[in-house]
C-alpha positions as CSV (number, residue, x, y, z in Angstrom):
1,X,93.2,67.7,110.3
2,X,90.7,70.3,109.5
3,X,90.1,70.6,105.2
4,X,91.3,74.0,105.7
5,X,94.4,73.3,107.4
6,X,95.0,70.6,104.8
7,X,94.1,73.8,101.8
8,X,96.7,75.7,104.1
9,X,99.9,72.8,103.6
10,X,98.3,72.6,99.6
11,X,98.8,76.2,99.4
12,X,102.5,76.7,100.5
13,X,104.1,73.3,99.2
14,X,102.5,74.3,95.5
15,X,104.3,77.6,96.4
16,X,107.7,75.9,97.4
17,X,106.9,73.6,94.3
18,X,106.3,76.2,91.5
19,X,109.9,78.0,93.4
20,X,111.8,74.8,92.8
21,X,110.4,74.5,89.0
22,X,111.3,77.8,88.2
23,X,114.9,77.7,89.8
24,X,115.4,74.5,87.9
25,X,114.5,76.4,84.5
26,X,116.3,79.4,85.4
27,X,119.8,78.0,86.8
28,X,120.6,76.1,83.4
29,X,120.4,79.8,81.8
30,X,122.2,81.6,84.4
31,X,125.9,82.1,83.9
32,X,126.8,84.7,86.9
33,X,128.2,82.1,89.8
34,X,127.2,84.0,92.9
35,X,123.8,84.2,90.9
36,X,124.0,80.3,90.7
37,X,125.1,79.8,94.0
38,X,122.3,82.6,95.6
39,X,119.0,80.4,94.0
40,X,120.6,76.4,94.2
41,X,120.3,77.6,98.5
42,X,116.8,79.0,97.6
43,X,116.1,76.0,95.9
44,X,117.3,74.1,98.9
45,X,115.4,76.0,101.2
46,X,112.3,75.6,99.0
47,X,112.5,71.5,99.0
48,X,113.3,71.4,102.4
49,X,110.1,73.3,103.2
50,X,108.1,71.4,100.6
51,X,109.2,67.8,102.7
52,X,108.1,69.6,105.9
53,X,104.3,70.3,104.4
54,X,104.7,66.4,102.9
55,X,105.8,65.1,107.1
56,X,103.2,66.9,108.2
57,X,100.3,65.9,106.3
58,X,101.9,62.0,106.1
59,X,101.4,62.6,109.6
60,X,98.1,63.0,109.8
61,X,97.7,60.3,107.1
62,X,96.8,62.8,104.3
63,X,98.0,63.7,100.8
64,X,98.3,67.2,99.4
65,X,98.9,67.5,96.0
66,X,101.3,69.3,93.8
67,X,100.6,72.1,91.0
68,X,99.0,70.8,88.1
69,X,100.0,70.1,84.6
70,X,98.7,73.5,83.1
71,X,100.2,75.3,86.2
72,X,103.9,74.1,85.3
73,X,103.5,74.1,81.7
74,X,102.8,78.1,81.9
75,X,105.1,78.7,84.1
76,X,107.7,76.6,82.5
77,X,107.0,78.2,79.0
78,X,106.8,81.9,80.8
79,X,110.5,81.2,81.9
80,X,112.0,79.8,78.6
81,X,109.8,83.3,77.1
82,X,111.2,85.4,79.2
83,X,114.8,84.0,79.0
84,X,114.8,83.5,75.0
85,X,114.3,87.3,74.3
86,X,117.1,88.7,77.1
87,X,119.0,86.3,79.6
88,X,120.9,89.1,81.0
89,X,121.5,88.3,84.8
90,X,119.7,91.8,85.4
91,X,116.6,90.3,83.4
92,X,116.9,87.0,85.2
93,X,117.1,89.1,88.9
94,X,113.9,91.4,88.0
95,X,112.2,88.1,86.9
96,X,113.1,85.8,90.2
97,X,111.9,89.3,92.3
98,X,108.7,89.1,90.3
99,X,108.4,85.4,91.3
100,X,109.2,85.7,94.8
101,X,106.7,88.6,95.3
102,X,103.7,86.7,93.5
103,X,104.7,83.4,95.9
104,X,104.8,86.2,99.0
105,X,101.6,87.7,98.1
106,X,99.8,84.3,97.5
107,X,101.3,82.7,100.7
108,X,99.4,85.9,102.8
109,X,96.2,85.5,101.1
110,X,96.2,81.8,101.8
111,X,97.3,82.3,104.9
112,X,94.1,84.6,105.3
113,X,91.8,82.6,103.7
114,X,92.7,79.5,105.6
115,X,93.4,80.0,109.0
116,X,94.6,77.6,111.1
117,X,94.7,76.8,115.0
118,X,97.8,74.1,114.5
119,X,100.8,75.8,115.8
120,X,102.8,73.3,113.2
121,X,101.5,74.3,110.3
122,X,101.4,78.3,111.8
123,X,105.3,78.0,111.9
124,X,105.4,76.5,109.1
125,X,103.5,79.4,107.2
126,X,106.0,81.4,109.2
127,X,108.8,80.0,108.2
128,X,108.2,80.0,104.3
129,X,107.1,83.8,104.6
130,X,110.8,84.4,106.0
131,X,112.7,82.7,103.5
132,X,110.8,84.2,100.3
133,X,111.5,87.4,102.2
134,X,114.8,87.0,103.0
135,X,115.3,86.0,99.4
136,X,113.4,88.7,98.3
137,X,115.7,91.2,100.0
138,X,119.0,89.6,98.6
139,X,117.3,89.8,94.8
140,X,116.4,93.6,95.6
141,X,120.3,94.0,96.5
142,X,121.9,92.1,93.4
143,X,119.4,94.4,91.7
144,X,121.2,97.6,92.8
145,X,124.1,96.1,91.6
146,X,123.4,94.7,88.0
């Protein structure tokens, strides 16, 4: 396995990583159950494709690492924030669109800036683009309605 390829699988399981923190944080404030039930399968889909980046670089003997210290601390803290001054399930929507977006927009740049000839980790990308996508569209929808 090329480093990049390796910077690739880093890239999207810190994504699906930082996604499954911030679900964690923001299902124990959430009282709407189709709300509930909407992000615990996001947060499903999120550790499934995290395992898939660990199988595939266990495969090749390597380790990728998860998000820092610092990166969870701020993004825990930025949650609790966020939540503590308005926990209204129209609030917690607009922030898990804003989340989804930034994990969209980072997943495309590293996608760009490490390309990869390994149809594995290609669908993989792939895959993880449509679920935040598909998630995103299904926030945008709940927003309409809140």
């Amino acid at each position: 396995m090329e480093k990049r390829d390796l910077n690739l699988l880093n890239r999207i399981y810190q994504n699906a990583q930082i996604g499954m923190l911030s679900i964690d944080k923001v299902i124990k404030k959430t009282k709407d159950d189709s709300m509930k039930k909407l992000i615990k399968k996001q947060f499903d889909l999120y550790s499934k494709c995290a395992d898939k980046c660990m199988g595939i670089a266990m495969s090749d003997n390597l380790e990728i690492s998860g998000n820092n210290f610092f990166t969870k601390f701020r993004q825990t803290t930025m949650i609790y924030l966020s939540l503590w001054t308005n926990n209204t399930l129209r609030h917690i929507v607009e922030m898990m669109i804003q989340g989804t977006l930034m994990g969209i927009i980072d997943t495309i740049k590293a996608k760009k800036d490490y390309p990869t000839d390994r149809e594995d980790i290609n669908n993989l990308v792939v895959e993880f683009m449509k679920l935040q996508e598909d998630f995103f569209e299904k926030l945008k929808k709940l927003l309409a309605k809140v």
